[in-house]
C-alpha positions as CSV (number, residue, x, y, z in Angstrom):
1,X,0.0,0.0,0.0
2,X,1.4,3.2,-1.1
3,X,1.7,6.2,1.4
4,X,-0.8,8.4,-0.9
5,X,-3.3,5.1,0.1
6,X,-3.0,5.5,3.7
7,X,-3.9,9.4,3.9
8,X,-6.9,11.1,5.0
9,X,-10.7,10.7,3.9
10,X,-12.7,12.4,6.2
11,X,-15.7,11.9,4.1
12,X,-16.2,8.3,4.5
13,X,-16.7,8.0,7.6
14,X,-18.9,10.9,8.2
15,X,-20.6,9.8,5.1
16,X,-21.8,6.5,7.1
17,X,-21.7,8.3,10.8
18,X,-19.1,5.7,12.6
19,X,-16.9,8.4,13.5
20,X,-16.5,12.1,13.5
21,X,-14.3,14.2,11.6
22,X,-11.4,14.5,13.6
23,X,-10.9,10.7,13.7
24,X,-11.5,10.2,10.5
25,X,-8.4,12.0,9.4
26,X,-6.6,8.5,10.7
27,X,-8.6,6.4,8.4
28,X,-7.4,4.9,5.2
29,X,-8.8,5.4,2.3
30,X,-8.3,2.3,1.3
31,X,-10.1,1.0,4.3
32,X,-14.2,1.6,2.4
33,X,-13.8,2.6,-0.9
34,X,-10.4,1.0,-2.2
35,X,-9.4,-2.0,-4.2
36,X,-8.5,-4.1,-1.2
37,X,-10.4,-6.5,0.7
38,X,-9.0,-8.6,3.8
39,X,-5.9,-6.3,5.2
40,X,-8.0,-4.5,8.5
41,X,-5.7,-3.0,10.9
42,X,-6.3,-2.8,14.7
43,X,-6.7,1.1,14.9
44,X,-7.2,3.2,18.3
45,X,-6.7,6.3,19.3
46,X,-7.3,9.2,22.0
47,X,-7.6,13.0,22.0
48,X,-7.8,15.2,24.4
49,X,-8.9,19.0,23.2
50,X,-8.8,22.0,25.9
51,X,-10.1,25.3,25.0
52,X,-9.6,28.4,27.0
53,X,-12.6,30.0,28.7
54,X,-14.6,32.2,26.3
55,X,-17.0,35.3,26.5
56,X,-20.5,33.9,25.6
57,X,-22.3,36.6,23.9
58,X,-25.3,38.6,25.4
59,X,-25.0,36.6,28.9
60,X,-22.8,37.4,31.6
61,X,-21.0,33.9,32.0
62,X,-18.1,32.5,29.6
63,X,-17.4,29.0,28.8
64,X,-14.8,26.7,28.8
65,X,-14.5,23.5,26.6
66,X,-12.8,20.2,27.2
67,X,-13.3,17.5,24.9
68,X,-12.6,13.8,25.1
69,X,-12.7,11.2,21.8
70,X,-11.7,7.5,21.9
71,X,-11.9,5.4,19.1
72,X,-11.3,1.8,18.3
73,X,-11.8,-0.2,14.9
74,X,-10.8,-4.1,14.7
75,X,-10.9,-6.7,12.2
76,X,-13.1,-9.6,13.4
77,X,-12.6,-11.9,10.2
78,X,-11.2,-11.1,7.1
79,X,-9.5,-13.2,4.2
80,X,-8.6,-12.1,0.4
81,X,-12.3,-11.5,-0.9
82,X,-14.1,-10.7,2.5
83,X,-13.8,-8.8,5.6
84,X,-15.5,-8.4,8.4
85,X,-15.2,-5.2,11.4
86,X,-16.4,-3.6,14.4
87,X,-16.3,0.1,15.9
88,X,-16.5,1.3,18.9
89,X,-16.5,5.2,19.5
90,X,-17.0,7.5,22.6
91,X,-17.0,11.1,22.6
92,X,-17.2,13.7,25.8
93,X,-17.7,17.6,25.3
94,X,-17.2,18.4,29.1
95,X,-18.5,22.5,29.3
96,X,-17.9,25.0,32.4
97,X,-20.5,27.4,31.9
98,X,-23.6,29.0,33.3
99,X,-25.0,29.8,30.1
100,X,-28.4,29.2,28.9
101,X,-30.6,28.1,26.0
102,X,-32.4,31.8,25.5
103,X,-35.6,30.1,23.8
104,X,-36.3,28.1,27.0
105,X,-33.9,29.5,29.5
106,X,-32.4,26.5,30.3
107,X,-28.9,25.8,31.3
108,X,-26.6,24.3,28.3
109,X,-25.7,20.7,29.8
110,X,-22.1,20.2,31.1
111,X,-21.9,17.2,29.9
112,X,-22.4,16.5,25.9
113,X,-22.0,12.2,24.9
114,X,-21.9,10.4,22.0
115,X,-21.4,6.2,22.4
116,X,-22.0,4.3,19.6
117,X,-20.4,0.9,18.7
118,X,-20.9,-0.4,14.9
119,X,-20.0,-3.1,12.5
120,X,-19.3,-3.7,8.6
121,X,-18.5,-5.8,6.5
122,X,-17.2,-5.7,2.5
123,X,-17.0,-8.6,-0.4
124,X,-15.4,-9.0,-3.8
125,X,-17.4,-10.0,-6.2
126,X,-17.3,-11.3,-9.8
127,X,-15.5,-9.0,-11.9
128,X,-13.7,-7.8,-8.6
129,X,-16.9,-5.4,-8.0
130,X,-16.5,-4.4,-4.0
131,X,-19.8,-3.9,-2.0
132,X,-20.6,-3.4,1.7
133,X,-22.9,-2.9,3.9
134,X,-22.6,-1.0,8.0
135,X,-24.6,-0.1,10.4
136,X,-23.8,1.7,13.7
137,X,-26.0,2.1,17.0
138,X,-25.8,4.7,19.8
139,X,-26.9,7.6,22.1
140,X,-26.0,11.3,21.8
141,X,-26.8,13.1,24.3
142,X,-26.8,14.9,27.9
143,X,-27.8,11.5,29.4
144,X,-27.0,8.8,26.8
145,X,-29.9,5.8,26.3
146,X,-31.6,7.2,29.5
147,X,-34.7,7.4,27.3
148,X,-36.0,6.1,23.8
149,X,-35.6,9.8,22.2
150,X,-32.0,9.9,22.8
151,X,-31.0,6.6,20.5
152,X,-29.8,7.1,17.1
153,X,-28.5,4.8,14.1
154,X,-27.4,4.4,10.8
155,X,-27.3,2.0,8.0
156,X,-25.3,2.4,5.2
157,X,-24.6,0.2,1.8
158,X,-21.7,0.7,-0.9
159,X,-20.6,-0.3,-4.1
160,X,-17.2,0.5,-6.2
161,X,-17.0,-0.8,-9.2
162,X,-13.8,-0.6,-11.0
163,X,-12.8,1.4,-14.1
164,X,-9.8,1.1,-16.1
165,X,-6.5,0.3,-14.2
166,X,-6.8,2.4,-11.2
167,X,-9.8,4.4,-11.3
168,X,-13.6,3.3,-10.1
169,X,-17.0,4.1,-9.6
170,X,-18.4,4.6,-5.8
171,X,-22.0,4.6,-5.3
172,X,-23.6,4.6,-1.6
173,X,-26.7,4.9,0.5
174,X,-26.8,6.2,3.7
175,X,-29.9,6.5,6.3
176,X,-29.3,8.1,9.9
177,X,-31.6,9.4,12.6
178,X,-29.1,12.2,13.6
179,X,-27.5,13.6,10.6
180,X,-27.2,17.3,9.9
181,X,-29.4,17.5,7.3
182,X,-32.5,16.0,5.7
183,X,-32.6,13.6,8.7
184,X,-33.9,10.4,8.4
185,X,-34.2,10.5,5.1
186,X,-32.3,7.5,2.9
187,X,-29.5,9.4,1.3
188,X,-28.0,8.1,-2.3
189,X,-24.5,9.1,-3.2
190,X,-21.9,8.7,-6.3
191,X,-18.8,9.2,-7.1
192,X,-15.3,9.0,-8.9
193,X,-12.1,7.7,-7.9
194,X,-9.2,9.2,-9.5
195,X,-5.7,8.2,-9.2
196,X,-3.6,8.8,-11.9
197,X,-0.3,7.8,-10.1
198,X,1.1,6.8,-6.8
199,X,0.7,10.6,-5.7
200,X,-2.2,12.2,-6.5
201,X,-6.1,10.7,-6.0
202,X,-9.3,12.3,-6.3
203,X,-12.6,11.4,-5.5
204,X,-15.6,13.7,-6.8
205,X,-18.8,13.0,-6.2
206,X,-22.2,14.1,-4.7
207,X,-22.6,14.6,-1.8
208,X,-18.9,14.9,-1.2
209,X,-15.6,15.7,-2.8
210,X,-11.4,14.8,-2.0
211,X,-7.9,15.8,-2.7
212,X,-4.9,13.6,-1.8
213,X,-1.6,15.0,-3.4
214,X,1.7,14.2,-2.8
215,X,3.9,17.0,-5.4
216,X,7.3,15.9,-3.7
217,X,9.0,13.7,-1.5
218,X,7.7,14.4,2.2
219,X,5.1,16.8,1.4
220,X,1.7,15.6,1.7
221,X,-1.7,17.5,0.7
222,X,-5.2,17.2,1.7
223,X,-8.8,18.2,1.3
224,X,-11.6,16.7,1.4
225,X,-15.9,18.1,1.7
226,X,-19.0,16.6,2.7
227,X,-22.2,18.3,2.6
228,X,-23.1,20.3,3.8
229,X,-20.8,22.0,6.6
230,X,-17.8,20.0,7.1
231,X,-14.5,20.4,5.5
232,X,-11.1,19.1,6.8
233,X,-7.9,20.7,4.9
234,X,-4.2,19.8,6.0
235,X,-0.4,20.0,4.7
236,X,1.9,18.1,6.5
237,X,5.7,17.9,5.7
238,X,7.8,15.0,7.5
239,X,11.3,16.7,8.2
240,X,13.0,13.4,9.3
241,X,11.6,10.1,11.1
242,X,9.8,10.4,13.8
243,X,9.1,14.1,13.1
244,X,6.3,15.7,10.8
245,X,4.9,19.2,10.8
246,X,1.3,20.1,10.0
247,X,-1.4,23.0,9.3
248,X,-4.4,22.8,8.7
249,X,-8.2,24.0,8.7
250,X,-11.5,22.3,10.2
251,X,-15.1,23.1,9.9
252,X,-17.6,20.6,11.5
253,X,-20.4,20.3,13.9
254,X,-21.6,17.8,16.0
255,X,-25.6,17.1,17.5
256,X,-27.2,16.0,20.5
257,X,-30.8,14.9,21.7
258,X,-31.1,17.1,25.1
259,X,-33.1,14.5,27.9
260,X,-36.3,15.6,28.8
261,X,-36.8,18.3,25.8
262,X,-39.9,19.6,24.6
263,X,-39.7,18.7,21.1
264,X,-38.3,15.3,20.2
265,X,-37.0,16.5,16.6
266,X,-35.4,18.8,17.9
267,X,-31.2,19.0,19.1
268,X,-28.3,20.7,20.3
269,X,-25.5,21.4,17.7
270,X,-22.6,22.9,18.4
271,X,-20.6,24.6,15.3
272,X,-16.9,25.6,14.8
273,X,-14.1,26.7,12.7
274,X,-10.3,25.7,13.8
275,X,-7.2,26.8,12.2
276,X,-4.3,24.5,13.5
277,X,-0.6,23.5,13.7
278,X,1.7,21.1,15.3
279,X,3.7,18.5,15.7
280,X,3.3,14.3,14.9
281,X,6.1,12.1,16.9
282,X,6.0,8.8,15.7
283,X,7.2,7.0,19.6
284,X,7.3,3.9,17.2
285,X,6.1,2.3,13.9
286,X,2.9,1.3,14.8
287,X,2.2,4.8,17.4
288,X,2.1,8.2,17.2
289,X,2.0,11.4,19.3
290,X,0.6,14.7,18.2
291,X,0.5,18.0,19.7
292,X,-1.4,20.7,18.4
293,X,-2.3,24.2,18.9
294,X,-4.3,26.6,17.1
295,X,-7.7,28.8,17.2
296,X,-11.3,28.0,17.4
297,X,-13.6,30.6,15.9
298,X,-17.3,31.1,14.3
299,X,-18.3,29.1,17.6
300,X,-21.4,28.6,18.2
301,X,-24.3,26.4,20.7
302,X,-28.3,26.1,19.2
303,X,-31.2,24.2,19.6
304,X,-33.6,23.3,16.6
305,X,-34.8,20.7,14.0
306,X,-32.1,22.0,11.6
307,X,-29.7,24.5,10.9
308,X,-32.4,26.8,9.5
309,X,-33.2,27.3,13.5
310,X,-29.5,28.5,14.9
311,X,-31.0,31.9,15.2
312,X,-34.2,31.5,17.1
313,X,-32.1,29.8,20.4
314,X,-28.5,30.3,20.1
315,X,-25.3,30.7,22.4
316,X,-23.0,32.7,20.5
317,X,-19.2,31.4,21.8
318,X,-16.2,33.9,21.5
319,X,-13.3,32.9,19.8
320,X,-10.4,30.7,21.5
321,X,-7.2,29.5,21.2
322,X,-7.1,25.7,22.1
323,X,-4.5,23.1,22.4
324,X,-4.9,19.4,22.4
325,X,-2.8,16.0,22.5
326,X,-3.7,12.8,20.7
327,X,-2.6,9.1,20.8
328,X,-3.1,6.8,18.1
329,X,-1.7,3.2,17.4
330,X,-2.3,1.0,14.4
331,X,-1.5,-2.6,14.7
């Protein structure tokens, strides 16, 4: 497997809701919609995001931010034409804050969860055709599967179909009970993957869109979009082993089912922009260490069906500089 194979595409796991951005940024691509089949990797890893305290706008309180992600993905069979996976993902926003939702006057919970554990599998077919099929189960929210309005799901299904000697045809569908947008509705997608040579690969498509370039030795490029607010950007240039340097831009938002809420469509999201930089020690092979530092702006807390309702019962979040340190191991 190439190196250009093993950078990031944040869109395919957000696409089927197993992870969020941020971790998916450690997933190969390789890993849903590539040409191999039966080469899983044990992958976990750990972050651990502090943001200083922040004005909230129009109330007399700040916040602070702490957040906490674990993931772990495993191979539970998997042979030359099938394979077989789980996921297991938990996710902590931990807020200091007196603030309050203005609609309702209620407090914004201190305590934000996601817990969801999932499972896949993908096949090769005649013609080597790849399909696969996931499906993921949780609770996000204040007080996680406390009551039967705070579960959520998704199901997904795939199909590549190859094209010439690299290239390939990706179609999916994707249905999830807490996505940003047209929730539960059954969501088709299609695309094209790209890759010309060992260092460059795109994949266009609808709803979603990436960029993997490598123009020289070291220097590694990436973007990558999925509709309709979340877009992960990064260059990172590896001066010598163990060390690598990295910038890079984030726009995503995460959602939560508030216990006891009036309205069951409705949920909390929380929005932000992050510019970043930092540092990627690899302590051995198979783990690495990153430190990062940067600013979080355009930060912002609502409650509503969609994001058509951030004005009516918003927190409005200053901007902050943040820091965090991550762990992650592949095995």
């Amino acid at each position: 497997m190439t190196r250009l194979r093993r950078s990031a595409l944040p869109f395919v796991l957000i696409a089927f809701g197993l992870t969020s951005p941020a971790f998916a940024q450690s997933i190969d691509v390789a890993r849903w919609f590539g040409p191999e089949v039966g080469n899983r990797s044990v992958i976990g890893r750990y972050s651990l995001d502090i943001y200083a305290d922040s004005e909230v706008e129009g109330q007399d309180t700040d916040l602070g931010l702490m957040e906490h992600d674990f993931l772990l993905m495993a191979p539970v069979w998997q042979n030359e034409h099938n394979e077989l996976g789980i996921v297991a993902k938990v996710e902590l926003q931990d807020t200091d804050t007196d603030a309050i939702l203005p609609r309702e006057g209620i407090p914004l919970p201190s305590q934000l969860w996601e817990i969801r554990i999932g499972g896949s599998y993908r096949g090769v077919v005649r013609n080597d055709w790849i399909w696969g099929v996931n499906a993921s189960f949780g609770s996000a929210s204040n007080e996680p599967f406390q009551a039967g309005d705070a579960f959520d799901g998704t199901l997904g299904g795939l199909l590549r179909i190859p094209h010439r000697e690299r290239n390939a045809w990706l179609f999916f569908l994707y249905f999830a009970t807490n996505r940003e947008f047209l929730n539960y509705v059954p969501l088709p997608g299609a695309g094209y993957w790209w890759e010309p040579s060992d260092t460059l690969r795109a994949v266009i498509g609808i709803p979603f869109a990436s960029l993997a370039y490598n123009p020289i030795e070291n220097l590694s490029l990436n973007l990558s979009y999925f509709a309709a607010r979340n877009i992960q950007a990064e260059a990172s240039y590896r001066i010598s082993w163990p060390l690598t340097v990295f910038a890079g831009f984030d726009w995503r938002n995460q959602r939560y089912f508030r216990a006891d809420r009036d309205n069951n469509d409705e949920r909390i999201f929380y929005y932000e922009k992050r510019i970043a930089g930092g540092l990627r020690v690899a302590v051995t092979k198979q783990v690495a260490l990153t430190l990062e530092g940067g600013w979080a702006f355009d930060r912002f807390y609502f409650e509503g069906e969609d994001y058509g309702d951030r004005d009516r019962n918003m927190i409005e979040v200053d901007d902050s500089p943040y820091g965090a340190v991550k762990i992650a191991g592949r095995f």
